[in-house]
N, C-alpha and C positions, 0 to 999 in steps of 0.2 A: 289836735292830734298830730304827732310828727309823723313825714312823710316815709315812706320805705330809702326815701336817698337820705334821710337827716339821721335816720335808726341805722342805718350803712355807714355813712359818713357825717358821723355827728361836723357842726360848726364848731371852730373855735370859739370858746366863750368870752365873748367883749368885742366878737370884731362883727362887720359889717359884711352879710351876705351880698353880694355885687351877684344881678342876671348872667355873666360871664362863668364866676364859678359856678353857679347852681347848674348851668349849661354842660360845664366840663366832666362835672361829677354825676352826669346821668348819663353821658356818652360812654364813661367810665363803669358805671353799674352799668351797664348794659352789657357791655364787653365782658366782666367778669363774670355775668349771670351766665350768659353763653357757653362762655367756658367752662363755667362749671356743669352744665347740666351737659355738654360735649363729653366733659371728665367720669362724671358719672354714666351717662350714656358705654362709657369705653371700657368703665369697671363691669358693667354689667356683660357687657358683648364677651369681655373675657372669662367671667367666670359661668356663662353658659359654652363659651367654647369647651374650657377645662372640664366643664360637666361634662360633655358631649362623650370626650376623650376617656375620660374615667371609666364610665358606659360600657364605650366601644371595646374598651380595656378590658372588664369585667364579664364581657358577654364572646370576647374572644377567648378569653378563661376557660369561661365557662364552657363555651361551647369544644375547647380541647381537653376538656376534664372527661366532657359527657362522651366523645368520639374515640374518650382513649381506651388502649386494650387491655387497660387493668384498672382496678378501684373497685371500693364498692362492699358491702357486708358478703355478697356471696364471692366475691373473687377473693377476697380474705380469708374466708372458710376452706376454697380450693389452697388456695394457700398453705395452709396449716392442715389441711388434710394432707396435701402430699409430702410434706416433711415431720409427717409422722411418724416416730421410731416405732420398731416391729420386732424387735431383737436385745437381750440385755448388753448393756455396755455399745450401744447402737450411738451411728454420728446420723448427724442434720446436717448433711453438703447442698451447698449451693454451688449447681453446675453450671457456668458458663456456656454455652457456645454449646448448649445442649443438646438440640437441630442438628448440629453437626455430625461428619464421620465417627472419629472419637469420641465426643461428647456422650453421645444418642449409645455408644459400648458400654460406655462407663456408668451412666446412666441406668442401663436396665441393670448390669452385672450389681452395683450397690442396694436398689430395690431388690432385686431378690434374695438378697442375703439379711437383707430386714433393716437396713437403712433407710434415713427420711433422703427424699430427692426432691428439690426443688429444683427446672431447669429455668437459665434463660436464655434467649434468641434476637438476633435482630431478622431473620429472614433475608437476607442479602439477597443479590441477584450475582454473584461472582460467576455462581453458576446457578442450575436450574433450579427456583426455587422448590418447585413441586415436589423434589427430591427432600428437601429438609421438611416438607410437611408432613409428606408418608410417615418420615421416621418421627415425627413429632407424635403419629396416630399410632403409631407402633407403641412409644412411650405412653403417651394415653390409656391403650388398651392395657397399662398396667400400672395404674392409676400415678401415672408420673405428670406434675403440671408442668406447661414450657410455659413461662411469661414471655410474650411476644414483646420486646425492650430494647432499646439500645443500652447499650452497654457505659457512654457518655451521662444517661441520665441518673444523676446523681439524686434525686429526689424519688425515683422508682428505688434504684438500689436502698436508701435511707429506710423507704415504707418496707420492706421486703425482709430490712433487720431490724425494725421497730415487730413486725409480723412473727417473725421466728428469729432464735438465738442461734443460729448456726454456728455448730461444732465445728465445721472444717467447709471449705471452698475451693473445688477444684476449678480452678479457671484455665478453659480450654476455649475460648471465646479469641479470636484474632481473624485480622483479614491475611490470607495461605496463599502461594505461588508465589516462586521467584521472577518468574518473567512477566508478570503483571504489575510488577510495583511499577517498570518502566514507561504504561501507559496512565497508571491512576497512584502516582506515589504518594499524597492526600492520605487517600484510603488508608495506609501500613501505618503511617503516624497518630492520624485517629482514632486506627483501637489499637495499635501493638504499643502506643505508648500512649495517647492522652486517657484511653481507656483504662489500661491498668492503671495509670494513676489515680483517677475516679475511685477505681475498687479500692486500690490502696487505702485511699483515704476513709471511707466508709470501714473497712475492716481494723483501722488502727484507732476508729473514734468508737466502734464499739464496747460497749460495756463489758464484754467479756471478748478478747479479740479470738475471731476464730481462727486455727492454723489453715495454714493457706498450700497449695501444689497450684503449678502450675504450664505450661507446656512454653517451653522454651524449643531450641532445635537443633540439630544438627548444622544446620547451615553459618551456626555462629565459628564454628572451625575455616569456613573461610578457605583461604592460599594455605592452610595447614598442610605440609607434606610429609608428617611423620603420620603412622601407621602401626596397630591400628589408633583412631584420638579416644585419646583418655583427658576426664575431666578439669585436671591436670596442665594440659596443652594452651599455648597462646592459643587467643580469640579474639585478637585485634587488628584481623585485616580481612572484613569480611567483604563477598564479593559482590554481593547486592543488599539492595535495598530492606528488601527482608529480611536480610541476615543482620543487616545494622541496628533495627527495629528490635530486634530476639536481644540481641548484642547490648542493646539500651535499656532492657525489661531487666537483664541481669543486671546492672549496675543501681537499676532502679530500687529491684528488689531488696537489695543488699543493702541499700543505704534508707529503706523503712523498716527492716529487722535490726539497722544498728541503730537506729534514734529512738524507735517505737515498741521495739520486744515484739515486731510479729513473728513466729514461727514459718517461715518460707520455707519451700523444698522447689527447687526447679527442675524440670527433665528435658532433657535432648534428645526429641524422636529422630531414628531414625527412617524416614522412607518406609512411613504404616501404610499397608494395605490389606484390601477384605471384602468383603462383602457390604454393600452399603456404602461402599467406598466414596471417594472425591473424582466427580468425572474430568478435571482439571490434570486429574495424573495421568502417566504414562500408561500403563495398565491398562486401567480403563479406555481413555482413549483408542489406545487400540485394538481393543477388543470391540468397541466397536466398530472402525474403521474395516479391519480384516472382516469381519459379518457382515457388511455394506460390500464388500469388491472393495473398498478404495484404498489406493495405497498409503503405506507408512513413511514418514522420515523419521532416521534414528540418527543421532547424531553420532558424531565422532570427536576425538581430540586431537592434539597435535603430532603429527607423525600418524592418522589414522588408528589410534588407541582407542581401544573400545571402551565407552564407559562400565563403571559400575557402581550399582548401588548397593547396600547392607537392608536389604528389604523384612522389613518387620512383619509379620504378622499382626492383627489387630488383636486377637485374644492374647498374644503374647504382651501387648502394649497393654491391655487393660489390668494383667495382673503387675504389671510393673506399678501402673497409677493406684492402683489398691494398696499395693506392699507400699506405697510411699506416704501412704494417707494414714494405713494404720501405722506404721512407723514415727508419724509424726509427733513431734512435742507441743507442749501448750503452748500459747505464747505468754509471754510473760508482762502484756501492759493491759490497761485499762482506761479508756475514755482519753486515748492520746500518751499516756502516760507509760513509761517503761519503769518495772518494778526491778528488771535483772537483765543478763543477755540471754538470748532467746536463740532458737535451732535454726541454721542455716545450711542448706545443704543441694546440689547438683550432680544429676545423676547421669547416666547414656543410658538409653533405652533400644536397645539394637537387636541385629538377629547372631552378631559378629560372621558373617559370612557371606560377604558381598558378594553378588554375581553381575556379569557383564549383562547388557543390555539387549543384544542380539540372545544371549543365551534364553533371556525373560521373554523375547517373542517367540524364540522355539517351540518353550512350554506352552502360550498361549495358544498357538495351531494345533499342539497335541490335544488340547482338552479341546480346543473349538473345533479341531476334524477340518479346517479350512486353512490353507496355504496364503502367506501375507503379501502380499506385495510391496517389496523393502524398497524405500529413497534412503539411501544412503549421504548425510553429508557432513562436512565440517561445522562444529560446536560456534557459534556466536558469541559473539562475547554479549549475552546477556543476564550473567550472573548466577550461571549453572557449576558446577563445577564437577573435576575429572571423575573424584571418584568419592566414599563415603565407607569408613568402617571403625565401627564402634569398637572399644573395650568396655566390657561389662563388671567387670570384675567389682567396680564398687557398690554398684546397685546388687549383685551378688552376694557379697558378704554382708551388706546393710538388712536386704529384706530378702534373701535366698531368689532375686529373681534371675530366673532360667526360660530361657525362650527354648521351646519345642516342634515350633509348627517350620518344616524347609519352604520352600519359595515355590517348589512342584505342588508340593500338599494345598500350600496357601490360595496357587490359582487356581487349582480345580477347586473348590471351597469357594472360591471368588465367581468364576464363571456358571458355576451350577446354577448361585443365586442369579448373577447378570439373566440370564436367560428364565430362569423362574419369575421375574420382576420385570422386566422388557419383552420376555415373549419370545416367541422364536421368527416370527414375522420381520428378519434381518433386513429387509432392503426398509422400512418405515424406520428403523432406529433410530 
């Protein structure tokens, strides 16, 4: 019987096996037996590592499948309960940045007129969460869901329109304040513009694209010193970071209504405030502040020019976003596809009646009964600007919007609530 070196390394047939080769050829099997069971030995070690990995993969899935704050047959139920229509000829909006000040207006104002609402949220901490929660349990108590989301994740947004056909989407979802972009400018990029791109993209691969509004700003007018700004006016010099952001949502917008047929409408707030308000504004701010004892800084402009703002009222902003929703056209594409050109339109959302800044803290001690304690100083250059005033005129003739509520009205309306909600216990605020 031949040996495992002769079955390995047959002889050549006719010659003479010599002790030397036989010697060489089992030093030789030896070495490659080695090797190879080394070789195999290293296939194995790899492909229980790659197990391993796979695993770890799959159980990290899963384990942010199971911790996440949506999924599931009953959160799908919630789902489509809350964008269920209640009225004939009723839209399915998906609201953005629902939690939010505006958002959380516009929100309840479309439910109760028998609209389906569906919100979503990321819960920021910009400012005090607790605040977007309240108002999340306000919307609750009237059967509105907020999906707790970011607004980047593009596989929530995909399940949510796989979930419901959304008729229209107001997205009011954006990171707010001008003088913060300069400490977290990150933040304005990834939702004022990777974010909307996200949605974009979701709304123009939909099977039926839905028309879209959505909250652009005032602040895109920038170094504008024509008066009042009409939508009409340059908008390419804007002074901060957030203004560029707004500034880049509109070019955005524009250039996925002309490739894709979505139906866009964008609006330019001006300076909303109200009840529920953003504690990040001036307003509020200082209504707190003056209920504390502590004093205010107000700023000033050059030559000691008082600012002013075009201060909106929020009820007056929510019938603007309404007249601009039902106003809206379909869009004209499908699953990417543009059939025709589609509605593109930019509105001002204003009160047209700016008032100085010192004149808005007057008001605020009249209704609070409490004298402020004014710092007066000069404006920084951090991306505020002198002043702010709208013309309405096209949003007027488009959807008869007319703001009603003055800046006196507005804050007592503001301050009733501040203190209904906060309490009157001023030195804890």
């Amino acid at each position: 019987m031949p040996s495992l070196e002769e079955e390995l390394f047959p002889s050549t047939p006719g010659k003479f096996k010599d002790k030397g080769s036989l010697s060489m050829n089992r030093q030789f099997h030896r070495c490659f037996a080695s090797t190879s069971t080394m070789f195999l030995w290293a296939l194995f070690l790899i492909a229980l590592t790659a197990s391993y990995l796979s695993f770890q993969s799959f159980m990290d899935s899963g384990t942010r499948y199971f911790s996440s704050t949506w999924g599931g047959l009953h959160w799908e139920k919630q789902v489509r309960n809350s964008a269920q229509i209640h009225r004939k000829n009723g839209f399915s909006v998906l609201v953005t940045g629902a939690a939010g000040f505006v958002g959380s207006h516009v929100s309840l104002a479309l439910k109760k007129r028998g609209d389906g609402v569906v919100g979503l949220d990321n819960f920021n901490s910009y400012y005090d969460p607790s605040l977007k929660k309240a108002r999340k349990s306000l919307l609750s108590s009237h059967n509105i869901l907020i999906v707790e989301g970011d607004l980047n994740d593009a596989r929530l947004l995909g399940k949510l329109f796989d979930i419901v056909q959304f008729t229209h989407v107001m997205h009011l979802a954006a990171q707010a304040g001008v003088r913060y972009a300069m400490e977290n400018p990150h933040s304005y990029v990834h939702s004022n513009i990777a974010g909307l791109v996200t949605l974009l993209e979701i709304c123009k691969n939909a099977d039926r694209q839905p028309a879209i509004v959505w909250a652009s700003s005032s602040s895109v007018y920038g170094l504008n010193e024509e008066v009042p700004f009409s939508e009409s006016d340059r908008t390419d010099r804007p002074a901060s970071l957030y203004a560029a952001t707004k500034k880049a949502g509109e070019s955005i917008t524009h250039t996925y209504n002309h490739i894709y047929g979505l139906s866009i409408t964008g609006l330019r707030f001006f300076t909303v405030y109200g009840p529920w308000g953003r504690p990040d504004m001036a307003y509020f701010s200082f209504t707190k502040s003056i209920l504390q004892g502590k004093p205010i800084t107000i700023y000033r402009g050059k030559n000691r020019v008082d600012l002013a703002r075009d201060f909106t009222y929020i009820d007056d902003v929510v019938k603007g976003c309404i007249g601009s929703l039902d106003t809206a056209k379909k869009s004209t594409g499908s699953g990417g596809k543009k059939r025709g050109p589609a509605q593109y339109r930019i509105f001002n959302l204003g009160n047209t009646s700016p008032v100085t800044v010192p004149m808005m803290v007057g008001m605020l001690e009249r209704h609070l009964k409490v004298k402020a304690k004014k710092h007066f100083v000069e404006m920084p250059g951090n991306g505020d600007v002198p002043f702010t005033h709208a013309n309405i005129s096209l949003a007027r003739k488009e959807f008869g919007y007319k703001p009603t509520t003055d800046l006196q009205t507005g804050l007592k309306k503001f301050v009733k609530w501040y203190l209904a909600y906060y309490g009157d216990n001023h030195g804890k605020l």
